[in-house]
C-alpha positions as CSV (number, residue, x, y, z in Angstrom):
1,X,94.6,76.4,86.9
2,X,97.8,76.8,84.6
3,X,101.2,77.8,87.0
4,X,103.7,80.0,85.1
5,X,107.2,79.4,85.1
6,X,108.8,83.2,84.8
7,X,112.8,84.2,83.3
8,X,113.4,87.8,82.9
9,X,115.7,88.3,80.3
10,X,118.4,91.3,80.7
11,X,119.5,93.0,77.1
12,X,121.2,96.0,76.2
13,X,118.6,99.5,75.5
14,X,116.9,98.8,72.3
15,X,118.2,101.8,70.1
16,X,116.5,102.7,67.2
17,X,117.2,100.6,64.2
18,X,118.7,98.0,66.4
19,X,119.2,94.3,64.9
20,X,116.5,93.5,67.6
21,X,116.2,89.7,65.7
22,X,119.3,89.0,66.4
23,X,119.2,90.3,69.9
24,X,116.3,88.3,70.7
25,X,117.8,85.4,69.6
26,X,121.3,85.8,71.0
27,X,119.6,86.4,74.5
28,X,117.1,83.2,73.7
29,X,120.5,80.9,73.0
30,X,120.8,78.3,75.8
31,X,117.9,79.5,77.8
32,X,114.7,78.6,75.7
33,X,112.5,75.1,75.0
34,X,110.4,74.0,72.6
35,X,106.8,75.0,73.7
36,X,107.8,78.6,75.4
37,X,106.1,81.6,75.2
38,X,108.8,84.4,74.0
39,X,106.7,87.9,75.6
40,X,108.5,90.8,73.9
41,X,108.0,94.5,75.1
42,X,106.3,96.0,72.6
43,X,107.8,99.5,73.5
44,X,110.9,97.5,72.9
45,X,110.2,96.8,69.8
46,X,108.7,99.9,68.3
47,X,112.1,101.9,69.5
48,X,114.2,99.7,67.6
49,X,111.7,100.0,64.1
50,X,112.0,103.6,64.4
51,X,108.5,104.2,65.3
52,X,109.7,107.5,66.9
53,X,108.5,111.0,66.8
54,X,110.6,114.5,68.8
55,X,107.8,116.4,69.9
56,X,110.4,118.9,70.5
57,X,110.5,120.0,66.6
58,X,105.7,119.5,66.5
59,X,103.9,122.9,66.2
60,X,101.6,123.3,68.7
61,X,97.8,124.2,67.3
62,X,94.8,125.8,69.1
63,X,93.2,123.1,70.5
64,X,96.5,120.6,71.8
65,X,96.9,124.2,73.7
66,X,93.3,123.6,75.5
67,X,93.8,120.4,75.7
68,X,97.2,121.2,77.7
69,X,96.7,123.8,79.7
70,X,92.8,123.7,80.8
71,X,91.6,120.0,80.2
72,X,94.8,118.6,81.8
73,X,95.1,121.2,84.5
74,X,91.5,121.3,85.3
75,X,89.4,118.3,84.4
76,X,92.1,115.7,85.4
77,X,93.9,117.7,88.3
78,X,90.4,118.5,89.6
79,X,88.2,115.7,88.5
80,X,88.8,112.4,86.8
81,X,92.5,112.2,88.3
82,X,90.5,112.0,91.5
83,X,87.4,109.7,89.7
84,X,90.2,107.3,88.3
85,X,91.9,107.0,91.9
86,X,95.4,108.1,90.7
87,X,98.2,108.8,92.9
88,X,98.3,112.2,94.8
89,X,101.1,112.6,93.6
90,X,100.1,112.5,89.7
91,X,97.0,114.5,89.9
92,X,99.4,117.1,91.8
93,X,101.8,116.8,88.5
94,X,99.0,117.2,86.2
95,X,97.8,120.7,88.0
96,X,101.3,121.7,86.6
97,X,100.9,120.1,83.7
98,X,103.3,122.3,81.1
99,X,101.5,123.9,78.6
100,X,104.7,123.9,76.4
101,X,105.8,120.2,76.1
102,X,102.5,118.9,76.8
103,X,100.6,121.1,74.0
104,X,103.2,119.5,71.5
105,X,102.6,116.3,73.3
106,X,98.9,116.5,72.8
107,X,99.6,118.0,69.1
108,X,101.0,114.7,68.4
109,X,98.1,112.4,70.6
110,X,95.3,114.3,68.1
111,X,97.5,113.2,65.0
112,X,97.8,109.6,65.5
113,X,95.7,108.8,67.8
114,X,92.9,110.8,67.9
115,X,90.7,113.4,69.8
116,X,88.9,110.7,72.5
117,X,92.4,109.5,73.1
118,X,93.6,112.9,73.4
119,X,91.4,113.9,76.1
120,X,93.4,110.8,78.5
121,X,96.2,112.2,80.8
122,X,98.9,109.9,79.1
123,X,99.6,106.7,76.8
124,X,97.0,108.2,74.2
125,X,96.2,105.4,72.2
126,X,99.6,103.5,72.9
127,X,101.2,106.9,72.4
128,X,104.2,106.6,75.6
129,X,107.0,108.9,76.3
130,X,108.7,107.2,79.1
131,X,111.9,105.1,78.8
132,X,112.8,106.9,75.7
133,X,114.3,110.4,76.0
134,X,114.5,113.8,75.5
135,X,110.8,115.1,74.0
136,X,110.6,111.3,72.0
137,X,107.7,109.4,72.4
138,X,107.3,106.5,70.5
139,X,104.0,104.9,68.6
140,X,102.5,101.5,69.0
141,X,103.3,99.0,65.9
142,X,101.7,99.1,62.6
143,X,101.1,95.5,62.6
144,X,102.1,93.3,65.6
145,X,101.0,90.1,64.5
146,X,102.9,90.5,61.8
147,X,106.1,91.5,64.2
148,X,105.5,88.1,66.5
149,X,105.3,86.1,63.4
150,X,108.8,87.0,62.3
151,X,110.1,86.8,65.6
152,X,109.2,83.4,65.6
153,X,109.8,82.4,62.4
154,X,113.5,83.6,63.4
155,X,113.9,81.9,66.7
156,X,112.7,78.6,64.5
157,X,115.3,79.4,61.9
158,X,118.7,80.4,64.2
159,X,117.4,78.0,67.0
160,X,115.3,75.6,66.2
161,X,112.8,75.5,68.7
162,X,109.3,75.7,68.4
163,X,107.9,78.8,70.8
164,X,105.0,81.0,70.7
165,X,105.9,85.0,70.7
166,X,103.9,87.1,72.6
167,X,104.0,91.4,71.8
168,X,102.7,93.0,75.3
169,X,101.8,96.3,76.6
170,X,102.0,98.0,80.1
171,X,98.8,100.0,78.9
172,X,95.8,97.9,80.8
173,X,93.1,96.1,80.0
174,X,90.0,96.0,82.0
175,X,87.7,92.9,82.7
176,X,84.1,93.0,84.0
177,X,83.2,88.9,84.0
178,X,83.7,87.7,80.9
179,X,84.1,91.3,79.2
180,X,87.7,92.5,78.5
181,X,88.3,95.9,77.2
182,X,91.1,98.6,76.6
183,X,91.5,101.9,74.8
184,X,94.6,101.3,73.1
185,X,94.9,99.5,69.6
186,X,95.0,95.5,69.7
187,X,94.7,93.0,67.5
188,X,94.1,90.0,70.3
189,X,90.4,88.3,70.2
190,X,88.2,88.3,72.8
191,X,89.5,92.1,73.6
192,X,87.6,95.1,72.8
193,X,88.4,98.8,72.5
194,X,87.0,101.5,73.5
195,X,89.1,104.4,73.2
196,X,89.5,106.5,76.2
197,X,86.5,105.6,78.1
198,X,87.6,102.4,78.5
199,X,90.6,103.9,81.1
200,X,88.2,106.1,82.8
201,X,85.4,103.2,83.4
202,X,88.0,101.0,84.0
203,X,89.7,103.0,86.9
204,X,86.5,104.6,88.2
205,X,85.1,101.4,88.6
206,X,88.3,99.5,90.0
207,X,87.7,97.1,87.5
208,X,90.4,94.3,87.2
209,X,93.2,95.4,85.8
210,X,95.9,93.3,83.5
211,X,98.6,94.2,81.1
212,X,97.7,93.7,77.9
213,X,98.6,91.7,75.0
214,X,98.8,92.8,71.6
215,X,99.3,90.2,69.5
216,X,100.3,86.4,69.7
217,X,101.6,83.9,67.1
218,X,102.6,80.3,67.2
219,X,100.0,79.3,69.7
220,X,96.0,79.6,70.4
221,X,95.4,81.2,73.8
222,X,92.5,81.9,75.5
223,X,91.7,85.5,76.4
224,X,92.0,84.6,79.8
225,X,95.3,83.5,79.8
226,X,96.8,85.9,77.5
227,X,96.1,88.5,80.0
228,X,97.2,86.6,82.8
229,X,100.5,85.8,81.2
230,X,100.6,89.4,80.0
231,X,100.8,90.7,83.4
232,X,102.9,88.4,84.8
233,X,105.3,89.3,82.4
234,X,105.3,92.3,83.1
235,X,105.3,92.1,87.2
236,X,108.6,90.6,86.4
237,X,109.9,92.9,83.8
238,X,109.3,96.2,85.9
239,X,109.3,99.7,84.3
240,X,112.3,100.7,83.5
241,X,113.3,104.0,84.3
242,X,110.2,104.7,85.5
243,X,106.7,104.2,85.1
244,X,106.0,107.8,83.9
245,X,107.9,110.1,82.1
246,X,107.8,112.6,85.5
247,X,109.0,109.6,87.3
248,X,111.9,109.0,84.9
249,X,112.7,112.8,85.2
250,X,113.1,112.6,89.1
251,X,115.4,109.4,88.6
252,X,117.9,110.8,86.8
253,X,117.3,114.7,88.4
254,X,116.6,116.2,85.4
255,X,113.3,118.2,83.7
256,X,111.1,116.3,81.4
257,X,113.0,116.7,78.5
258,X,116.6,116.5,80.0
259,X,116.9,112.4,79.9
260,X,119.7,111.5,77.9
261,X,120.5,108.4,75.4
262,X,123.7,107.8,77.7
263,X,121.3,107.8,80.7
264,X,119.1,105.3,79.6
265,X,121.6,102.7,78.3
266,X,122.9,102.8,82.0
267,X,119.5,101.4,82.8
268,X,119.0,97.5,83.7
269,X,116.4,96.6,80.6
270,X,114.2,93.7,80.5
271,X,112.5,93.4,77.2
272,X,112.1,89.4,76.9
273,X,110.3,87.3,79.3
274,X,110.3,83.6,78.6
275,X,107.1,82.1,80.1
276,X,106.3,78.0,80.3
277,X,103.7,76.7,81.4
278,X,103.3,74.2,83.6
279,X,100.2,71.7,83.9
C-alpha cells in the first residue's frame, strides 16, 4: 500500500479575479519536487475565475418557494435528514430553513444544476455557499481538466519541475466495492454520477465516504488512489470558516448573509496541498 507524504500550504483568500497562477506558484517556490501531486481546492479556484453568483439580487419562482419552505422544512427536517444520519444539529437548522434566502438559493440550484439536485439540502450539484460571503455562492468549473492542465503547464514553465495537479472537492464520493459514485459533476474515470440519489444512498447506507476528485493532469492514477489522496488532502486542509454556511454564520456571530470579505481574508486558508508518495 502507497504512504502519503502531506504539506498544507497557507495562501492569502482567493478573491475573485485573483492571479491564482501566480499564487500557486509563488507558494510552490522552494517547497515542491519533481514527481509531486499539486491538490488545488477547487472552490479555490472557481472564486478566483469569477464563477460567482449574489443570490441576494435572483427572483424567487413558485417552485424554489416549495422547494424552500415545505421540501426543506418537512422532507429533510422530518425525514431524509434523519435517513442520511445528519447532525442533530443540521436537521434542527433545516426545520428553520428560511424561506427567503433559501428560495433564492434553490432559484439558483434549479438553474444550473437542476431539479434532482435541487431537491438535496446543500452543495446542489457543486453549487456551495460556504467560505464565500454575503448571499454568494459560487459554481463548480466549466472544465477542470482543462484548469489542472494549465496549472501544470505553469508550475513546469516558472519552476521547472515536473508534478501532477490534482482539482478536489469536499463534496463526497461514495464506494460500494469496486463501485464509486457522486452526485456532483466530474470528469475523473472510474467515477459515476448520479445526481442526488447518489448523497442520499450514499449516507443512508453509510457507504464509504471520500472527498472527491475532479480532475487530474500530468499523471495516470487509479480511481482508488485518487480518492484516497483526495481525502487526505482534504483532512489536512480543513474547512475553512466552516463547513456549512450556518456554521460560518455562528463563527463570525453573524446571520447567513452577514459574513463579510474583511471577515474571511482574516481566515487561515489552505488551498494547495502538496502530496508525494512514498513506495
Amino acid at each position: 500500500m502507497k504512504k502519503y507524504s502531506i504539506s498544507v500550504i497557507r495562501t492569502e483568500y482567493w478573491m475573485p479575479n485573483s492571479n491564482y497562477l501566480d499564487i500557486i506558484v509563488s507558494a510552490l517556490k522552494g517547497r515542491v519536487n519533481n514527481g509531486d501531486i499539486i491538490v488545488i481546492s477547487e472552490k479555490a479556484l472557481s472564486i478566483a475565475k469569477g464563477l460567482i453568483i449574489d443570490e441576494e439580487s435572483v427572483k424567487t419562482g413558485f417552485l424554489a418557494r416549495i422547494l424552500a419552505c415545505f421540501w426543506m422544512r418537512i422532507m429533510w427536517g422530518y425525514f431524509l435528514g434523519r435517513l442520511c444520519h445528519l447532525r442533530k444539529k443540521n436537521i434542527q437548522r433545516l426545520r428553520k430553513y428560511p424561506c427567503g434566502e433559501g428560495g433564492r438559493h434553490k432559484q439558483v440550484a434549479l438553474r444550473y444544476a437542476g431539479f434532482l439536485e435541487a431537491l438535496l439540502w446543500g452543495s446542489e450539484g457543486g453549487i456551495d455557499g460556504s467560505n464565500l460571503p454575503y448571499a454568494y455562492v459560487c459554481l463548480p468549473l466549466d472544465d477542470p481538466r482543462r484548469d489542472a492542465e494549465e496549472i501544470r503547464l505553469y508550475i513546469w514553465s516558472r519552476l521547472g519541475k515536473r508534478v501532477a495537479v490534482m482539482i478536489v472537492d469536499t463534496d463526497k464520493t461514495y464506494s460500494f466495492r469496486n463501485f464509486h459514485f457522486t452526485h456532483r459533476p466530474v470528469s475523473f474515470n472510474g467515477i459515476h454520477r448520479l445526481p442526488a440519489a447518489a448523497y442520499i444512498l450514499g449516507r443512508m447506507l453509510r457507504l464509504k465516504r471520500r472527498s472527491t476528485p475532479i480532475a487530474i493532469s500530468g499523471r495516470r492514477l487509479d480511481v482508488e488512489s485518487a480518492l484516497n489522496i483526495a481525502e487526505a488532502a482534504n483532512r489536512a486542509r480543513g474547512f475553512g470558516a466552516g463547513w456549512t454556511v450556518w456554521d460560518m454564520a455562528d463563527r463570525f456571530g453573524v446571520d447567513l448573509t452577514g459574513v463579510t470579505w474583511e471577515m474571511l481574508r482574516r481566515i487561515e486558508h489552505k488551498p494547495i496541498v502538496i502530496v508525494r508518495i512514498r513506495h
